[in-house]
C-alpha positions, 0 to 999 in steps of 0.5 A, spaced: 109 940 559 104 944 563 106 945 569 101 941 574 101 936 568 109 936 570 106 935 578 102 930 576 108 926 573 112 927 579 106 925 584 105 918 580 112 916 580 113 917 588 106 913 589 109 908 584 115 907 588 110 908 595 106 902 594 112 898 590 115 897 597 109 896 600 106 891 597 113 888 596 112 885 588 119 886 586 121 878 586 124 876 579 121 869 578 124 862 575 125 864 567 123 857 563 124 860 557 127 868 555 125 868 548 118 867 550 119 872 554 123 877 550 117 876 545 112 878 551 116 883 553 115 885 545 107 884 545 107 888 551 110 895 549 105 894 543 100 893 546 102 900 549 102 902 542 094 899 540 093 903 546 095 909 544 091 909 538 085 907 541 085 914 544 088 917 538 083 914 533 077 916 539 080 924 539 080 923 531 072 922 531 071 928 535 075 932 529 081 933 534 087 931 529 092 928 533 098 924 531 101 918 534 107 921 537 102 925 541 098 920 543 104 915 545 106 921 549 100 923 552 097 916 554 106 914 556 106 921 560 099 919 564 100 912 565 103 911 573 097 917 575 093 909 575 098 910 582 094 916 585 089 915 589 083 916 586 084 914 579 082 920 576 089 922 574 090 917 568 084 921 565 085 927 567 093 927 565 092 925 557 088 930 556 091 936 560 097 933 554 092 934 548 089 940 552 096 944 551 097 941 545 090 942 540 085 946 539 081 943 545 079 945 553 081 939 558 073 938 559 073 936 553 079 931 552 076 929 559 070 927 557 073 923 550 078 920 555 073 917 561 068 915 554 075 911 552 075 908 559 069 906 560 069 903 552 075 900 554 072 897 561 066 894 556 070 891 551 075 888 556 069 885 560 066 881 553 073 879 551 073 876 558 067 874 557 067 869 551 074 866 554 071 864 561 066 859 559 073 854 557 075 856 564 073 851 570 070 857 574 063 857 577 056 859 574 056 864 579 063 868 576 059 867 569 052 870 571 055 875 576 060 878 570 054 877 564 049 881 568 055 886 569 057 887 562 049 887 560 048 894 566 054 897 563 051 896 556 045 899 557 047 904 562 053 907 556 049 906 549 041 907 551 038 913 554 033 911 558 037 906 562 043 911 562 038 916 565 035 911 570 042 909 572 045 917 574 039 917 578 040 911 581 048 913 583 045 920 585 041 916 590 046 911 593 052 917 592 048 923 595 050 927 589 050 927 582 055 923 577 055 923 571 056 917 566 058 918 559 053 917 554 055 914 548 052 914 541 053 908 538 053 910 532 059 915 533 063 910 535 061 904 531 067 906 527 072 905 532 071 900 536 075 895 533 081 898 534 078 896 543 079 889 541 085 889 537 088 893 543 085 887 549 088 882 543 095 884 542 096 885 550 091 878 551 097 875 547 103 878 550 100 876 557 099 868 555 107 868 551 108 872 559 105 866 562 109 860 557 116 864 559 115 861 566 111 855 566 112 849 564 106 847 563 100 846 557 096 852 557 089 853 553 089 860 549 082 861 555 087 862 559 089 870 556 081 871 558 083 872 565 088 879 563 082 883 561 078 881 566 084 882 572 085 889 569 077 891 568 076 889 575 082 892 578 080 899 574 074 899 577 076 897 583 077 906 584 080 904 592 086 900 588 091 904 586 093 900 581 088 895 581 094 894 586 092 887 590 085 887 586 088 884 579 092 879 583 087 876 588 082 876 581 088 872 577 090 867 583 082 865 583 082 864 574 089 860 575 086 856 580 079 855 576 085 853 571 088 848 574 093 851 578 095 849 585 095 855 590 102 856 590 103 856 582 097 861 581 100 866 586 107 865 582 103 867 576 099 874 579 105 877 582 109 876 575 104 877 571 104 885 575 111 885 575 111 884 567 105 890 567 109 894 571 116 894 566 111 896 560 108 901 565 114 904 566 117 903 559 111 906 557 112 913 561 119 913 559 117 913 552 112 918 553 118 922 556 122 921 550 117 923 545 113 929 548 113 935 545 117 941 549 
């Protein structure tokens, strides 16, 4: 492993650690059922896995040949570096990996992996998108998200807007920032491996929520994942998405039908399933990356 790629594992796990103790989350809630929850526990480490491929699949398109096992340990590796602040580090970790491992510059993995960010984001929000019109949520949350995936469309797939919008950062930020651009067609091929990533840990997250009620949930409810973790990855002042996927699901359960104290039982498990596949995962990555 590169030696500040080694930093950054370390780096990671004492600010996971650090704001584990702050936030004070490690509470085990009442099981109804574990069989439900071994099956989520499942869908979640798959999702991992459809994870790893939708980076494995995205640096294949750039011709950079990578196996899975490099994936898995590039994307296991770099998963806690969401506890950074800043945020950077999940992107800049994974390609450091393939960087030191393929004919490739970190620049150029950076940029590949931001671009699978950012598609993960768009994806992520139409999924929520088309499970939120079935949740009792106001008008306002359905134009406010709408309008929002539409910007992000036209700023990531066509020029003109994509030319508009790094202008209008540079305004706002007093400095240039770039915004990956992406060609539609280069991409067409791939983009639903991004669906099937959000769909096998949207499942694993409504089996979750079944193991620790007792209640009847409509498939709806799994929208509400992919819009906490969206949310939570824009959030960049977040480590984590730490406090931010929280509040966002404690509002979705309660658009749902679920009173105060139900809904926040159902956030902080929700995060405390996350973090076993976060840490799972890291371990995986561990265990599998090349010496």
């Amino acid at each position: 492993m590169n030696k500040w790629l080694k930093y950054l594992v370390y780096v990671s796990v004492i600010f996971l650690g650090w704001y584990l103790w702050k936030a004070n989350i490690l509470h085990v809630p009442d099981i109804q059922n574990y069989g439900l929850l071994a099956v989520s526990l499942i869908l979640l480490f798959l999702g991992y896995l459809t994870k790893s491929k939708t980076w494995q699949v995205s640096l294949q398109s750039k011709s950079v040949n990578i196996g899975l096992r490099d994936a898995v340990a590039s994307t296991g590796l770099a998963e806690l570096g969401k506890y950074i602040p800043g945020k950077l580090w999940v992107i800049l970790g994974r390609a450091g990996y393939v960087s030191g491992h393929y004919d490739i510059s970190t620049k150029q993995a950076s940029g590949i992996s931001l671009v699978v960010q950012f598609i993960t984001i768009w994806s992520g929000i139409l999924v929520a998108l088309a499970g939120i019109v079935f949740i009792r949520v106001s008008v306002e949350w359905i134009l406010a998200l709408s309008a929002g995936w539409l910007a992000l469309t036209f700023a990531l797939f066509f020029r003109p807007w994509h030319n508009f919008a790094e202008k209008l950062l540079k305004k706002i930020r007093k400095k240039d920032t770039k915004l990956p651009f992406i060609d539609i067609r280069e991409v067409s091929g791939i983009l639903h491996w991004f669906f099937i990533d959000w769909l096998v840990r949207m499942s694993g997250f409504y089996v979750l929520l079944l193991s620790i009620s007792n209640s009847e949930l409509s498939l709806a409810i799994a929208a509400g994942y992919p819009l906490a973790i969206t949310l939570g990855i824009l959030a960049v002042i977040a480590p984590g998405g730490l406090g931010v996927r929280e509040g966002i699901l404690i509002v979705w359960f309660q658009a749902a039908g679920f009173d105060l104290g139900t809904s926040t039982t159902l956030a902080v498990s929700s995060r405390l399933w996350a973090l076993l596949g976060e840490v799972g995962v890291f371990v995986l990555g561990m265990l599998m990356q090349r010496k």
